[in-house]
C-alpha positions as CSV (number, residue, x, y, z in Angstrom):
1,X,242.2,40.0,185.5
2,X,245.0,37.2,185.9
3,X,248.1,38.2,188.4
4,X,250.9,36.8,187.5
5,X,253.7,36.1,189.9
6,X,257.5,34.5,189.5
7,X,260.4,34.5,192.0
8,X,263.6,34.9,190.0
9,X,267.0,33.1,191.3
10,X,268.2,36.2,192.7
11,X,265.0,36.2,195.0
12,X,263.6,38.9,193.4
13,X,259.6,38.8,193.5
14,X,257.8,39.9,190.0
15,X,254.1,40.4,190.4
16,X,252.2,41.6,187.7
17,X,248.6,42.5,186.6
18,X,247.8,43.0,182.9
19,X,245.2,45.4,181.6
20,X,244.5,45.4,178.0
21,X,241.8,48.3,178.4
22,X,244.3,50.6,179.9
23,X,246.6,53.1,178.7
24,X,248.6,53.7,181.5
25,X,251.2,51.5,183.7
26,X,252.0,51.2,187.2
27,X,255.5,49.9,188.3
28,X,256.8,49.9,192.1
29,X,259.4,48.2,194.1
30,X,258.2,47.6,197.6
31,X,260.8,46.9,200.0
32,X,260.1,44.9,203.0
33,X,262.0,47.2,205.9
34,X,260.3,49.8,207.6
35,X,260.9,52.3,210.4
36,X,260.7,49.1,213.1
37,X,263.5,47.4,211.5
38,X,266.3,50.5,212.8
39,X,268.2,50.7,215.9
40,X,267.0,53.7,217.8
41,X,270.3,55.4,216.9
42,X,269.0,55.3,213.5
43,X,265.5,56.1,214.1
44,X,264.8,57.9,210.4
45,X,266.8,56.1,208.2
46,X,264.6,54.4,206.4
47,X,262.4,57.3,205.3
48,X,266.1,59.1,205.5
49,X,267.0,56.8,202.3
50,X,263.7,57.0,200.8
51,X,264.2,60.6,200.1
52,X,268.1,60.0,199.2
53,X,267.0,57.8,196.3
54,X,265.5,60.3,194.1
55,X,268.8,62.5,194.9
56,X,270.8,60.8,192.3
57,X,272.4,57.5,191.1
58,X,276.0,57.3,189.6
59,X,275.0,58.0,186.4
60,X,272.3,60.2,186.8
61,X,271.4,63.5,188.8
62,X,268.1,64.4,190.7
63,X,267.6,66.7,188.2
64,X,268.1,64.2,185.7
65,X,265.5,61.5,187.5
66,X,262.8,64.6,187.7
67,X,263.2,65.5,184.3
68,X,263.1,62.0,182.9
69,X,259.5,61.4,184.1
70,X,258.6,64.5,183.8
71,X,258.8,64.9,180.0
72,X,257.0,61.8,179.4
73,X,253.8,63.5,181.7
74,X,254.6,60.7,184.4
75,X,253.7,60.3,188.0
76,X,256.8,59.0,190.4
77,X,256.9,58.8,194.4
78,X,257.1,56.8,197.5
79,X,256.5,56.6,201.2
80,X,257.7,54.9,204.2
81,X,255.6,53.2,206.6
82,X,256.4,51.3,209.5
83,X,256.8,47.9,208.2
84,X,257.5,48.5,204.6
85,X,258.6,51.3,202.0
86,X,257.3,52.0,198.3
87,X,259.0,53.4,195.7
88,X,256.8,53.6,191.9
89,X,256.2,55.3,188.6
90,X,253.3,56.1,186.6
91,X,253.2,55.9,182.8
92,X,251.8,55.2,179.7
93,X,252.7,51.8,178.7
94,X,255.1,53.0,175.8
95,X,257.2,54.6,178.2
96,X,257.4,51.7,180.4
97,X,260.8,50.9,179.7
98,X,261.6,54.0,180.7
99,X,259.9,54.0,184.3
100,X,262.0,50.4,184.9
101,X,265.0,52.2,184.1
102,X,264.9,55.3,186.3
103,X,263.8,52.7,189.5
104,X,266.4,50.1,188.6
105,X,269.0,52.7,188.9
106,X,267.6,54.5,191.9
107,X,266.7,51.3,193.8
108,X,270.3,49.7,192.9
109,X,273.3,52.0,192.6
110,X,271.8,55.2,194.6
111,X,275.0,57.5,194.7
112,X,274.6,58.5,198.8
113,X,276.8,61.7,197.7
114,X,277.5,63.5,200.4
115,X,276.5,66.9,199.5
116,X,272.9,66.1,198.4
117,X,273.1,63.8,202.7
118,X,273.4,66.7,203.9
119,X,270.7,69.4,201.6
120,X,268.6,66.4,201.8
121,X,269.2,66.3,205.7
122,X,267.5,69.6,205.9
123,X,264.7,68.9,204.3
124,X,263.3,66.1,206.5
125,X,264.1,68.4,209.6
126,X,261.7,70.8,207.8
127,X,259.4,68.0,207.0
128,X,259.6,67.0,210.8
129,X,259.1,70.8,212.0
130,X,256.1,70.3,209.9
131,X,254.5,67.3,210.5
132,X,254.8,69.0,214.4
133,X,253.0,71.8,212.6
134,X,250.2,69.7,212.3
135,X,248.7,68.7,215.8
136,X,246.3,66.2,214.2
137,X,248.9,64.0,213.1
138,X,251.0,64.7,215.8
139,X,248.0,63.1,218.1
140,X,248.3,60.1,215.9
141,X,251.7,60.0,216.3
142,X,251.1,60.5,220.3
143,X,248.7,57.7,220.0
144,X,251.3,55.4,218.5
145,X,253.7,55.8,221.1
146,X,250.9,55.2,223.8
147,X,249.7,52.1,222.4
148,X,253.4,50.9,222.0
149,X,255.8,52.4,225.0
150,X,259.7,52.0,224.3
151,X,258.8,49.4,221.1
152,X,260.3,50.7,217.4
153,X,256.0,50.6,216.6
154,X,255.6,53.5,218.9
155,X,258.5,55.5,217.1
156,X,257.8,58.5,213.9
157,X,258.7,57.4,211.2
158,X,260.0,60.0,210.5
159,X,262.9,59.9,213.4
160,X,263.7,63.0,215.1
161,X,265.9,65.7,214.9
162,X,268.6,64.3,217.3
163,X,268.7,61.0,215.6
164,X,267.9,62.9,211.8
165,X,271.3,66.0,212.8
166,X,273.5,62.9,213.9
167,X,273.0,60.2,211.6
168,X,276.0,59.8,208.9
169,X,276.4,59.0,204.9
170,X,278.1,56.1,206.2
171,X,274.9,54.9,208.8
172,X,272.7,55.8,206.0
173,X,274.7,53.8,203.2
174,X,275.7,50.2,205.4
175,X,271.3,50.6,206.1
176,X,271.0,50.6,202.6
177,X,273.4,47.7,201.6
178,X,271.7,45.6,204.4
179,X,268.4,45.7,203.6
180,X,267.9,47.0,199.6
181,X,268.4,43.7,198.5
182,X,266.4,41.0,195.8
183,X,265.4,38.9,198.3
184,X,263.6,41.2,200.4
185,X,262.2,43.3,197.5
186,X,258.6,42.6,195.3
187,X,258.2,44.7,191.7
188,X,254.4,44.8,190.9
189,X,253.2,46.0,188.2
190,X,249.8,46.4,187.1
191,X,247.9,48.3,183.7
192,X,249.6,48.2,180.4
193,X,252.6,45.6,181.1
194,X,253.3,42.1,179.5
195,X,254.5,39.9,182.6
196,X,257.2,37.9,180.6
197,X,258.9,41.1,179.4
198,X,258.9,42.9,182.6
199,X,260.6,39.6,183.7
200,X,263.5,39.9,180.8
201,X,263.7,43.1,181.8
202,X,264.8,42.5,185.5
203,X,266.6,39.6,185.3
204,X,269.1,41.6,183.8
205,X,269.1,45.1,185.9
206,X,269.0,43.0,189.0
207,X,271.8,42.3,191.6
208,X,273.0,39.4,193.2
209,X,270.7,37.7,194.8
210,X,270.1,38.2,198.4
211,X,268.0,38.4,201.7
212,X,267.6,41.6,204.1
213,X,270.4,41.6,206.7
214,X,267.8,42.8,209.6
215,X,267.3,41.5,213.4
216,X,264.3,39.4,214.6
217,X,260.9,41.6,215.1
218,X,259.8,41.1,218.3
219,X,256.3,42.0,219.1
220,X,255.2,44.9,222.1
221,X,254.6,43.3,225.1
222,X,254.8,46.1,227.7
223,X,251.4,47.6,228.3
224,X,250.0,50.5,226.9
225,X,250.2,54.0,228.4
226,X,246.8,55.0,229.4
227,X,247.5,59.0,228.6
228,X,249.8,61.0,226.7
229,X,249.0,64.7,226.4
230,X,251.4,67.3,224.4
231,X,250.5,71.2,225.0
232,X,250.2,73.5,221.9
233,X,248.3,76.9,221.9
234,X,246.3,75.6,218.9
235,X,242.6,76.7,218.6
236,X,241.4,73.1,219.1
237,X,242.2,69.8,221.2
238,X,243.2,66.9,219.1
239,X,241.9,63.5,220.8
240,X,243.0,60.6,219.4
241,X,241.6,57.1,221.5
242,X,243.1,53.6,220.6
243,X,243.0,50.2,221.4
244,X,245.3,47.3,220.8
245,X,243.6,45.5,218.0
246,X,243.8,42.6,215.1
247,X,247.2,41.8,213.7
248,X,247.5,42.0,209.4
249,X,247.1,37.8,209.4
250,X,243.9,37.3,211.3
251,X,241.0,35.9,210.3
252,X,238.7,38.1,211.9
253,X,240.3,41.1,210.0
254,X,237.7,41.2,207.6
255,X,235.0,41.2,210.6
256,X,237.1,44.5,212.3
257,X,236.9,46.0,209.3
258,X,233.4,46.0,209.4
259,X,233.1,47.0,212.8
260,X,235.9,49.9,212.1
261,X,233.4,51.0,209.1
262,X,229.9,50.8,211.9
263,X,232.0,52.9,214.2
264,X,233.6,56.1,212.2
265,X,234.2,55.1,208.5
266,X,232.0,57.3,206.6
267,X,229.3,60.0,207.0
268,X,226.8,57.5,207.6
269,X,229.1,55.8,210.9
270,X,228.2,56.2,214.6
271,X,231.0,58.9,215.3
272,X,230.2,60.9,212.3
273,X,226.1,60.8,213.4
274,X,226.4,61.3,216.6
275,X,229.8,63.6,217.1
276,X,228.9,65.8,214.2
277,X,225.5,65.7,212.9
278,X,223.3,65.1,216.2
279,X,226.0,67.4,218.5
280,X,228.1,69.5,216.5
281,X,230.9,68.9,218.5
282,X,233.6,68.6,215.7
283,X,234.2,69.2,212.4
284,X,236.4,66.4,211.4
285,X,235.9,62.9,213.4
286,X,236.4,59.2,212.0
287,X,238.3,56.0,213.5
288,X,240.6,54.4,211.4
289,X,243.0,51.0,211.4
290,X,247.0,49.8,211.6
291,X,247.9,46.1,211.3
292,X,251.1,45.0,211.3
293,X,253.2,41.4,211.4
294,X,252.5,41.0,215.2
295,X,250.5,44.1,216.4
296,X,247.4,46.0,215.5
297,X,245.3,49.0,216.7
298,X,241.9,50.7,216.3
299,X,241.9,54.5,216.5
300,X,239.4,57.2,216.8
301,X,240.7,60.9,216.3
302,X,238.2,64.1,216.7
303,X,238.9,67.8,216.8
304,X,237.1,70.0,219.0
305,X,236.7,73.1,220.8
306,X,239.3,73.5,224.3
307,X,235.9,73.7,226.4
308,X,234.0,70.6,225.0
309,X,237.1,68.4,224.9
310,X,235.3,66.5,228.3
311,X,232.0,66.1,226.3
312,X,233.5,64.7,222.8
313,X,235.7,61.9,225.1
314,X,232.5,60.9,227.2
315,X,230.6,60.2,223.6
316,X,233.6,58.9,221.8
317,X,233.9,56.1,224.9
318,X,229.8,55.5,225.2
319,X,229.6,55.1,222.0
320,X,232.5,52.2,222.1
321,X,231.0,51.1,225.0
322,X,227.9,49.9,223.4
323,X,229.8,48.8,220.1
324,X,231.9,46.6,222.6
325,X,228.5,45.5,224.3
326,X,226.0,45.2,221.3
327,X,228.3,45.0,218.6
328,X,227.2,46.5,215.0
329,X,223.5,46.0,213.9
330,X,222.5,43.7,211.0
331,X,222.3,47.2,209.3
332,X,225.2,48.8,209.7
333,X,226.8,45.2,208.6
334,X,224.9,45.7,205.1
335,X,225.8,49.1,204.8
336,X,229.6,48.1,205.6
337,X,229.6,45.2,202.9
338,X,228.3,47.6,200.5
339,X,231.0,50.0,201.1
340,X,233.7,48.1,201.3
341,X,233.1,46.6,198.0
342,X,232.7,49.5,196.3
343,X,235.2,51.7,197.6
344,X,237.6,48.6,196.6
345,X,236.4,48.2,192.8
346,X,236.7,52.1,192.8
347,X,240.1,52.0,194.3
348,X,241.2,49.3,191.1
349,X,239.8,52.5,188.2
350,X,243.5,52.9,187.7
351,X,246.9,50.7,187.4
352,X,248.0,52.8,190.1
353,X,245.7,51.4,192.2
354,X,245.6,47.6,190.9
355,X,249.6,47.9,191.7
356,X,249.5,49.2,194.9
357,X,247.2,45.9,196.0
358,X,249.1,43.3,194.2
359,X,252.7,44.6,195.5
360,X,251.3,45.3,198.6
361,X,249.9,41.8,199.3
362,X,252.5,39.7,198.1
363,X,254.9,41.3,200.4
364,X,253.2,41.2,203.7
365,X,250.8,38.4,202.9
366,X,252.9,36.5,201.2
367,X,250.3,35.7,198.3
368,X,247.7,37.9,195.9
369,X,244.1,36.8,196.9
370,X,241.8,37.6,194.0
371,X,239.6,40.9,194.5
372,X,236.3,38.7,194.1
373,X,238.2,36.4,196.5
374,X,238.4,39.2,199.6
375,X,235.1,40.3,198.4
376,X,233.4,36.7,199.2
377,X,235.1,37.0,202.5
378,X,234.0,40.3,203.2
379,X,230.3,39.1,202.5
380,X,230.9,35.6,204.7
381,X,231.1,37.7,207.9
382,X,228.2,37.3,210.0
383,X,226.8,39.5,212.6
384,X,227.9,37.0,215.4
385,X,231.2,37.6,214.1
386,X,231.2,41.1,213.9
387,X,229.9,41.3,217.4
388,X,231.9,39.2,218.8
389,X,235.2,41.1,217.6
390,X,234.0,44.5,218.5
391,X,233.6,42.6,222.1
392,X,237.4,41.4,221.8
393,X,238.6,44.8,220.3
394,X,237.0,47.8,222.2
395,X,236.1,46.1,225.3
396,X,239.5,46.0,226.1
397,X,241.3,49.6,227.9
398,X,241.7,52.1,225.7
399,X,244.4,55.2,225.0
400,X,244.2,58.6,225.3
401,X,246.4,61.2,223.1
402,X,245.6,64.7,223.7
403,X,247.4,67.8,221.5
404,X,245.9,71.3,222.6
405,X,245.9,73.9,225.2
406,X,246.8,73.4,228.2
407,X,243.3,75.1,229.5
408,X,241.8,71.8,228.8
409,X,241.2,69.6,232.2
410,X,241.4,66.2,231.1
């Protein structure tokens, strides 16, 4: 499939993915500002107006949005990461014109009323006394801020109640206006679209053109926290163990993503084997990856019983021990190749998923490699090269974050 991408005068970033065979289309607008780019007074706002978009624009109502996709059977959503926040729509291709409408409006003349601030203010204080509800995440979270002490990378992004109960329409609105602009925006779109119409289409719903207002991201220097525990009476201790890794640019991500797949990607991985199967020591254990402009980490999370906490830890860091030492074996480097193809092809059955890559790519990379394109580099990673990151990655200290009991002796 040819991806087709154009950079109109306003700065606005079109990239597109046609289809023939599919009867569906994808359309999102990906925003580069994430949860790093706030001032810690603000710490939320960006997932803050993530949610306030589908409240209304000036000429149409939440219910209005809802009911608009809905009656067509469509799919619309978004989500807020750290670097970055998505907004998209899921459609048939006929009703494509319709998806553009609804996120046109919603991305450029959002309404910020300031009755449906504050309902909407409640709801991501619940969301927030849930997401502590969940002590898995919250060890990932804990891990975050270990990895990255007093940097906006270490921060929920989510925000917190104090910053989330103080922050005004006003705050929330100047946010907007500062960074909601063409210039730091990419539309992808990806199934049943036409690339020249999509581009007739926003050229004329777009704004004037413009760049994100936003500070200079400075990268974590201070050095991570060694342990960060959080007591909860929960039934289990949630470990999560991270080390700084690979940033989203480096050539040797392909490599760490190999080693990342060796160590706890699947059922077949060294955590999985050896935590679960060989031990029974948890129920649920994997490792997992974050790369961003100028940081990275590799994490490893495992639940367990209070009383075998010790154990799981001692495993989790022999078994990185001798991934550090010896590297994954020629093996495990098949098996990896072999999954990470095919969990990508699988992942483009859809134009959801063939929109996802393109918009995500352009924005933080800048460019849309072809998927045969990361395939080949995927296969050109030798074992010297996969051993040799693992070396660089996990032979450096690692992070502890513990959520459980405080019966646990760690």
């Amino acid at each position: 499939m040819t991806v087709d991408t154009t950079r109109l005068d306003s700065g606005l970033t079109i990239v597109t993915e046609q289809v023939p065979d599919l009867h569906s289309a994808s359309v999102g607008f990906w925003v580069g500002t994430g949860s790093r780019d706030e001032e810690p007074a603000v710490a939320g706002a960006t997932h803050f107006r993530q949610h306030l978009l589908f409240k209304g624009t000036e000429r149409l109502t939440a219910r209005a949005i809802a009911e608009a996709i809905d009656a067509v059977g469509g799919e619309m959503n978004a989500f807020t990461t750290k670097e970055y926040t998505a907004f998209y729509v899921r459609v048939l291709g006929s009703d494509l014109e319709l998806a553009l409408d609804v996120l046109t409006d919603i991305m450029w003349a959002p309404a910020f009323r300031p009755e449906e601030v504050e309902a909407e203010r409640q709801v991501i204080l619940e969301e927030i006394l849930m997401r502590g509800d969940d002590p898995g995440d919250l060890a990932q979270e804990l891990l975050f801020e270990a990895l990255y002490p007093g940097h906006p990378l270490g921060r929920d992004v989510l925000g917190d109640e104090g910053t989330i109960e103080a922050m005004t329409r006003e705050q929330i609105a100047t946010f907007f206006a500062d960074h909601y602009r063409p210039g730091n925006v990419v539309v992808a779109a990806a199934g049943a679209v036409d690339h020249d119409q999509l581009l007739e289409r926003l050229s004329a719903r777009s704004p004037a053109g413009g760049d994100a207002v936003t500070g200079i991201r400075v990268p974590p220097t201070a050095p991570p926290e060694r342990k960060l525990v959080e007591e909860r009476p929960t039934e289990q201790v949630h470990l999560a163990a991270g080390v700084p890794a690979l940033d989203r640019d480096d050539p040797e991500r392909y490599a760490l993503a190999l080693v990342d797949n060796a160590l706890g990607g699947g059922m077949s991985s060294r955590l999985f084997q050896e935590v679960r199967e060989e031990r029974g020591l948890a129920y649920s254990v994997y490792s997992f990856r974050a790369a961003f402009a100028d940081a990275g980490m590799l994490g490893i999370y495992a639940g367990t019983a209070p009383e075998r906490a010790d154990e799981v830890i001692k495993v989790v860091d022999d078994i990185c021990d001798r991934m550090a030492t010896e590297g994954p074996t020629e093996h495990e480097l098949i098996v990896g190749k072999g999954q990470l193809r095919g969990s990508m092809l699988l992942g483009l059955e859809d134009s959801a998923g063939r929109m996802s890559r393109i918009g995500r790519s352009q924005l933080v990379h800048g460019e849309v490699p072809s998927v045969e394109e990361i395939l080949e580099r995927v296969d050109e990673v030798t074992l010297e090269d996969a051993r040799a990151v693992a070396s660089r990655v996990l032979g450096g200290t690692r992070s502890l974050a513990v959520v459980g009991p405080r019966s646990v002796s760690l």
